[in-house]
C-alpha positions in Angstrom: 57.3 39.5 -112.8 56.0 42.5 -115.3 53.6 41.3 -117.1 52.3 39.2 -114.3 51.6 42.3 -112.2 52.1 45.2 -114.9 48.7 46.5 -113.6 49.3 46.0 -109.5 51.2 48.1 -107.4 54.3 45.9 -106.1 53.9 46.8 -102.7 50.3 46.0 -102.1 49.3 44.2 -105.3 45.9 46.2 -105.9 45.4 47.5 -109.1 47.2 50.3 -110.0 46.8 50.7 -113.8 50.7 51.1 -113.8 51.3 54.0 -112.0 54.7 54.7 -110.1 53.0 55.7 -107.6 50.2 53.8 -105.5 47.7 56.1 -104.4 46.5 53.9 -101.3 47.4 55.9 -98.2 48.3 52.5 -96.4 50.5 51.5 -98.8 52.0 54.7 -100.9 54.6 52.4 -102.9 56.7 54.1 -105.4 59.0 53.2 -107.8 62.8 52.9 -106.3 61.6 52.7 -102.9 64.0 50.8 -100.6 62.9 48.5 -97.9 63.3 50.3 -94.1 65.3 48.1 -92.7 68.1 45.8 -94.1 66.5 42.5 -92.6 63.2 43.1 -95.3 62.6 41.3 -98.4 62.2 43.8 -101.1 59.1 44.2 -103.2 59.0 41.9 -106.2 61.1 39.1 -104.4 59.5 35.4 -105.4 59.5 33.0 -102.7 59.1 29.6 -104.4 57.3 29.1 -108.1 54.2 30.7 -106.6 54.7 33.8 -104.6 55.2 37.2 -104.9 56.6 39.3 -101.8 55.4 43.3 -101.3 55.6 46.0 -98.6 55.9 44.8 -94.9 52.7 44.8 -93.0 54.3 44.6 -89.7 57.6 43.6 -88.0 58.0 41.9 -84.5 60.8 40.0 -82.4 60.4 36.9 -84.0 59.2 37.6 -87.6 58.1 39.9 -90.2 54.7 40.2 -91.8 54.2 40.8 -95.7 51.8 41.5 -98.1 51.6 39.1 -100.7 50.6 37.6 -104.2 49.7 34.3 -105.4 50.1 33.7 -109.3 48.7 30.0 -109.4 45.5 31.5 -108.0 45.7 35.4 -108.7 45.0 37.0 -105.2 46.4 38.3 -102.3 48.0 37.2 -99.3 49.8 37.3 -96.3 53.3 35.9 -95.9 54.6 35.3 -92.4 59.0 34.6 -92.4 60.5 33.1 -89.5 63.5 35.4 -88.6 63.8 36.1 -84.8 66.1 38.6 -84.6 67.8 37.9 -81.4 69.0 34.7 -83.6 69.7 35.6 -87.6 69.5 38.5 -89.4 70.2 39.3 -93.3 73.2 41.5 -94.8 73.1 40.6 -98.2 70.6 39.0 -100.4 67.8 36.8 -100.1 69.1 34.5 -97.4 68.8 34.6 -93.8 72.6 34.6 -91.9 72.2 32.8 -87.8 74.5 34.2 -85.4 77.3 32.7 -83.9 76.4 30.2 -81.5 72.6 30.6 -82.0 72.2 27.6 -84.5 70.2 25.7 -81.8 68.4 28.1 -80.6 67.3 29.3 -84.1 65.9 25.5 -85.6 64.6 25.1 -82.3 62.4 28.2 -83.1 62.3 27.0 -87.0 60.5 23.7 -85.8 57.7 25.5 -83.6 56.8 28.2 -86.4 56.7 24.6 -88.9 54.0 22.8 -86.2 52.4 26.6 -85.3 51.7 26.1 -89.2 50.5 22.8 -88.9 48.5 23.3 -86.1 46.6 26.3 -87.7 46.3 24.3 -90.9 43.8 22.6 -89.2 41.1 25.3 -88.8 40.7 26.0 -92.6 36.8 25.8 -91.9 37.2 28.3 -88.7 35.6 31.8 -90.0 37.0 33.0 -87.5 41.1 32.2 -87.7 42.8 32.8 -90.3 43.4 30.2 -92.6 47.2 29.3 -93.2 47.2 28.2 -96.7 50.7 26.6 -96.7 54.1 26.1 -94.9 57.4 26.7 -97.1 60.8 26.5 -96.5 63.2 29.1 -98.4 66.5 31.1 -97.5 67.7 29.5 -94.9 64.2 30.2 -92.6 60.2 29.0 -93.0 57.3 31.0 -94.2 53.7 31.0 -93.8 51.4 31.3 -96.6 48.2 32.8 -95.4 44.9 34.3 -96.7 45.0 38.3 -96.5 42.6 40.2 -94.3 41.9 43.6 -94.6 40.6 45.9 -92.7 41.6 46.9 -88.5 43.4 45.6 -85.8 40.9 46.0 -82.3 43.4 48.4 -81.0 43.0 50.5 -84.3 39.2 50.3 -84.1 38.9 51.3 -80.6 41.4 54.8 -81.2 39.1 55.1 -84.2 36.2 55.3 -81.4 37.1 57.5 -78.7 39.1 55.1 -77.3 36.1 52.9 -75.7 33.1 51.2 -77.1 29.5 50.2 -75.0 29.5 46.5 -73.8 27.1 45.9 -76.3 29.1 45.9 -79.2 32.5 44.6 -77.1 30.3 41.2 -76.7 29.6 41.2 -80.4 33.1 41.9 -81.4 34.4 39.3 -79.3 32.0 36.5 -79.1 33.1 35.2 -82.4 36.1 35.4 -80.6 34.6 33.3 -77.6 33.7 30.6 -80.2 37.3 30.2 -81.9 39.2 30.1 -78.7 36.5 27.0 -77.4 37.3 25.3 -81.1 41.0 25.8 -80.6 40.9 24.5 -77.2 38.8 21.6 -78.4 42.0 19.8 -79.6 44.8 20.7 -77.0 46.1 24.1 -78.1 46.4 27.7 -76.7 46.9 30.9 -77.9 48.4 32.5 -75.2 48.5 36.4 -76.6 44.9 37.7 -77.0 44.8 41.1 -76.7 43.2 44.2 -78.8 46.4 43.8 -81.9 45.8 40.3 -82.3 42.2 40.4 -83.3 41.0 42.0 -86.6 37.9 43.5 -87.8 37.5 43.3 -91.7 36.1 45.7 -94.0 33.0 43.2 -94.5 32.4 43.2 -90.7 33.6 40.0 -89.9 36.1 39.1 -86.8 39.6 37.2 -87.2 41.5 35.9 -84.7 46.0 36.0 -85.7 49.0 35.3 -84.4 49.2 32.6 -81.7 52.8 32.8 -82.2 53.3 29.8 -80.1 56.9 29.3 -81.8 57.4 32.8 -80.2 56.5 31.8 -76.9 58.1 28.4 -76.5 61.2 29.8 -77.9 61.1 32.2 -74.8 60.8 29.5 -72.7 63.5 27.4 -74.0 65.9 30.2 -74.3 65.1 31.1 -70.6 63.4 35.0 -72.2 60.1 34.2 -70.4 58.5 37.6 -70.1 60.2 39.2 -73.4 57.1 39.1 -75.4 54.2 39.3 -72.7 51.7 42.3 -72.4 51.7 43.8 -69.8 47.5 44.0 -68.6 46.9 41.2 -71.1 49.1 38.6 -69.9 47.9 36.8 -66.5 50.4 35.7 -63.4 51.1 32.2 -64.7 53.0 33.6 -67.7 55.8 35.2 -66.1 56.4 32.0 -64.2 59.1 29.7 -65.9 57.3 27.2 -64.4 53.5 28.4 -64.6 50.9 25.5 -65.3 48.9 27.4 -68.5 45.3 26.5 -69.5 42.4 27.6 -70.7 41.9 29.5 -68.1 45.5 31.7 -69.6 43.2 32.4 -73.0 39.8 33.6 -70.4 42.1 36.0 -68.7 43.3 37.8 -71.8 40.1 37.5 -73.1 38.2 39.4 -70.2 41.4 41.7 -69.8 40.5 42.7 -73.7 36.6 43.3 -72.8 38.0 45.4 -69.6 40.1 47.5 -71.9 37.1 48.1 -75.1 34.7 49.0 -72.2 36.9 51.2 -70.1 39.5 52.3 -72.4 42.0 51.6 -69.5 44.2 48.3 -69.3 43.6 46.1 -66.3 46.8 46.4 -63.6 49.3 44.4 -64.7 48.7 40.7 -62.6 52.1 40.4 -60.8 51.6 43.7 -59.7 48.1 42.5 -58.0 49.4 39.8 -55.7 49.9 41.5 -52.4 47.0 43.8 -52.9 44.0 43.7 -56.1 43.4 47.5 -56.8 41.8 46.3 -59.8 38.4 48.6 -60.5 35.6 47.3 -61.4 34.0 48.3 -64.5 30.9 49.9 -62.8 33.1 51.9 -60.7 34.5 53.7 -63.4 31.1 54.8 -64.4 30.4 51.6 -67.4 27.7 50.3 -67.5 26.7 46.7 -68.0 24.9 44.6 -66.6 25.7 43.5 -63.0 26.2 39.7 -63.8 28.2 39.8 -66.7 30.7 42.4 -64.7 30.9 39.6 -62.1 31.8 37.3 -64.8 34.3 39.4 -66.3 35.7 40.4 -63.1 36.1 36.3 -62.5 37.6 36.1 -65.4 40.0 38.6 -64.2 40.8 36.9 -60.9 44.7 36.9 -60.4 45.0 33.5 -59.3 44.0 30.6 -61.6 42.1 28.2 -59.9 39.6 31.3 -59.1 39.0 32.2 -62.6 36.5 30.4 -65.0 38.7 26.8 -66.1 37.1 27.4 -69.9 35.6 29.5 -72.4 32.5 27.6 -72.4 32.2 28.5 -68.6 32.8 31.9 -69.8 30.2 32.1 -72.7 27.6 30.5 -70.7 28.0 33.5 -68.0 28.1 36.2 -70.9 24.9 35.5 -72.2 24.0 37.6 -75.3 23.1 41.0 -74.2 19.9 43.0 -75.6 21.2 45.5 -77.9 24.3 43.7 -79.0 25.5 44.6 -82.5 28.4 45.3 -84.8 28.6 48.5 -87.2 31.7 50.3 -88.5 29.5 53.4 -87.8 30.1 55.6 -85.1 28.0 54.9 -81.7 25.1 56.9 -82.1 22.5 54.9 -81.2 22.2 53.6 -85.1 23.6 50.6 -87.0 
């Protein structure tokens, strides 16, 4: 590996001219640096003929995140492993150990992050989903190969701007968004987790839309962990119910519970909690302003049973109409992009 990355840093494979020490403050690799935690592939670790792994971009129940090198074509990348750890972990080595008695459970979840590959595979033209480049299979678990974005999460931007942003630029953000979910939705798929860490905002401006993690999810349900990975605010009533028909109209709610939160910096009340009585405030009332029929949209959109809310994003787009004054700019909001 040397002299194919004698001039990269190994944890975030941007050039380093050799240094032992990588002077990117999101990275900050150095030489003999251990991974945190046990379960993590060290830096320099090939995965197939092809792949290089680096640092770990982020860790969740089901999987962990890494950054990434390609040698056929000499670029970064992302690469996604399959290892929930409720069901394997890793002591020694490479490979990835099951538990005892979780065999099932763990191929189970092995399949759905294989067709959650597939499935994504399919949106290679999508600017606005992140392309999965390829689907391995390598000690003991799966990986996806995927192109690397950089730049913020949503949640990130928003702390990075008082906390709240105008509905201007909240439509601009997400209306790429908007157009993603309707293509997704197009051929029979959902993705079930929108909220502000699941959608990215690049360093060239553009929007990306990551992690349906539907192997996640329908692990959940088939290991009878329903609400283990749902977000509170973000995740509407028919998701904490085993047997909750989902839709569309599951992607409009976290969609419009995102908009609530970049316009008010609050999370909506969590939806089981608004059965018996909807305390939910409207935008307005907190002093936002927007205009009044797109906060009657969003506010639909919002509606804790499903049959009241808008049945697709289309419905929902066609009520949003562009606003005047809606743009995108890293800058600060001071009345210039």
């Amino acid at each position: 590996m040397t002299d194919i990355l004698e001039n990269r840093c190994p944890g975030c494979f941007r050039e380093n001219q050799g240094k032992p020490t990588c002077t990117y403050q999101d990275c900050g690799w150095t030489v003999g640096d251990q991974p945190d935690s046990p379960l993590y592939l060290p830096p320099g670790t090939l995965l197939g003929d092809d792949y290089v792994i680096g640092k770990v971009r982020g860790h969740g129940g089901f999987g962990i995140t890494y950054r990434g090198w390609s040698k056929s074509i000499k670029t970064r990348i992302a690469i996604k492993e399959f290892l929930p750890d409720r069901f394997a972990g890793r002591t020694q080595g490479p490979e990835v150990n099951v538990h005892t008695k979780q065999k099932e459970n763990f191929n189970y979840g092995l399949r759905k992050f294989q067709e959650e590959a597939e499935n994504l595979a399919k949106f290679q033209q999508s600017p606005v989903i992140v392309t999965v480049l390829k689907h391995l299979a390598a000690n003991g678990t799966g990986y996806m190969i995927m192109d690397f974005v950089d730049g913020v999460t949503l949640e990130e931007y928003l702390e990075e701007h008082g906390n709240k942003i105008s509905w201007e630029r909240a439509w601009a953000i997400l209306s790429p968004v908007m157009d993603a979910l309707r293509e997704v939705h197009s051929v029979g798929l959902l993705h079930r987790d929108i909220a502000p860490d699941n959608i990215y905002i690049t360093q060239n401006k553009s929007v990306k839309l990551l992690d349906f993690g539907s192997a996640r999810r329908d692990t959940d349900a088939k290991t009878r962990n329903v609400n283990s990975t749902l977000k509170p605010g973000y995740a509407p009533e028919e998701q904490y119910r085993k047997k909750g028909e989902q839709g569309p109209w599951t992607d409009v709610y976290g969609l419009c519970a995102t908009f609530y939160r970049c316009i008010t910096g609050q999370l909506p009340l969590e939806s089981i909690e608004r059965f018996r009585r909807d305390n939910l405030q409207s935008p307005s009332s907190l002093g936002i302003k927007l205009p009044k029929d797109h906060e009657a949209a969003l506010m639909k959109g919002l509606t804790v049973y499903a049959e009241d809310r808008w049945q697709s994003i289309d419905e929902l787009q066609q009520a949003l109409r562009k606003p005047e004054g809606a743009f995108f700019s890293w800058g600060r909001q001071t009345g210039s992009v």
